[in-house]
N, C-alpha and C positions, 0 to 999 in steps of 0.2 A: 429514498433512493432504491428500497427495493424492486424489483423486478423491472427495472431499466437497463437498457445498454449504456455502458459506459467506452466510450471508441479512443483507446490508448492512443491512438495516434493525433488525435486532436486536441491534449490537453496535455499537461509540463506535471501537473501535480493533483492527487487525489487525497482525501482527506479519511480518515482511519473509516468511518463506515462504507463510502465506495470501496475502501482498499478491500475492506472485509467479502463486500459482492462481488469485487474481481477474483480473488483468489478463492473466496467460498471458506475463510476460516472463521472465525468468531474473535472477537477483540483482545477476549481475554489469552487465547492460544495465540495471537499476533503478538502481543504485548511478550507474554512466554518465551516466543524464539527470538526475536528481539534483543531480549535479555541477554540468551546467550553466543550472540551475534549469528544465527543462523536465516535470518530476515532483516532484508532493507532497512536503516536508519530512519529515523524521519529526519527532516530539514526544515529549520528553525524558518516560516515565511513573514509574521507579525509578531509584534512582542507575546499577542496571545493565541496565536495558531499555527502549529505545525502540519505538515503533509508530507506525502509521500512522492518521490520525482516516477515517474511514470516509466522512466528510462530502467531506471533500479528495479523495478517490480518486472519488469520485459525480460531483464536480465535473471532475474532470480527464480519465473515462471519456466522462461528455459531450459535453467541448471538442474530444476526438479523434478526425477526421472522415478 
């Protein structure tokens, strides 16, 4: 997925390494703020894949100044 656009508006849910090229952090610093609730939850989609809602990452892209 590197060096692709990924177009928020056209898609509900991104999976931890798009999330990582959107916002440009690295998994293990995602995983980090996460922890301490300072970054989007993930949302449980298959018994074995979670993602991230696209809406949430909009929101949290905004709030970070």
């Amino acid at each position: 997925m590197k060096n692709s656009m990924v177009s928020l508006d056209k898609v509900y849910f991104l999976s931890l390494n798009q999330t990582c090229d959107v916002v440009n952090l690295s998994r293990s610093t995602i995983y980090r703020m996460m922890k301490v609730g300072s970054f989007p939850q993930t949302v449980q989609l298959t018994p074995n894949r979670v993602g991230f809602r696209t809406s949430d990452l909009k929101k949290w892209v905004g709030g970070v100044k």
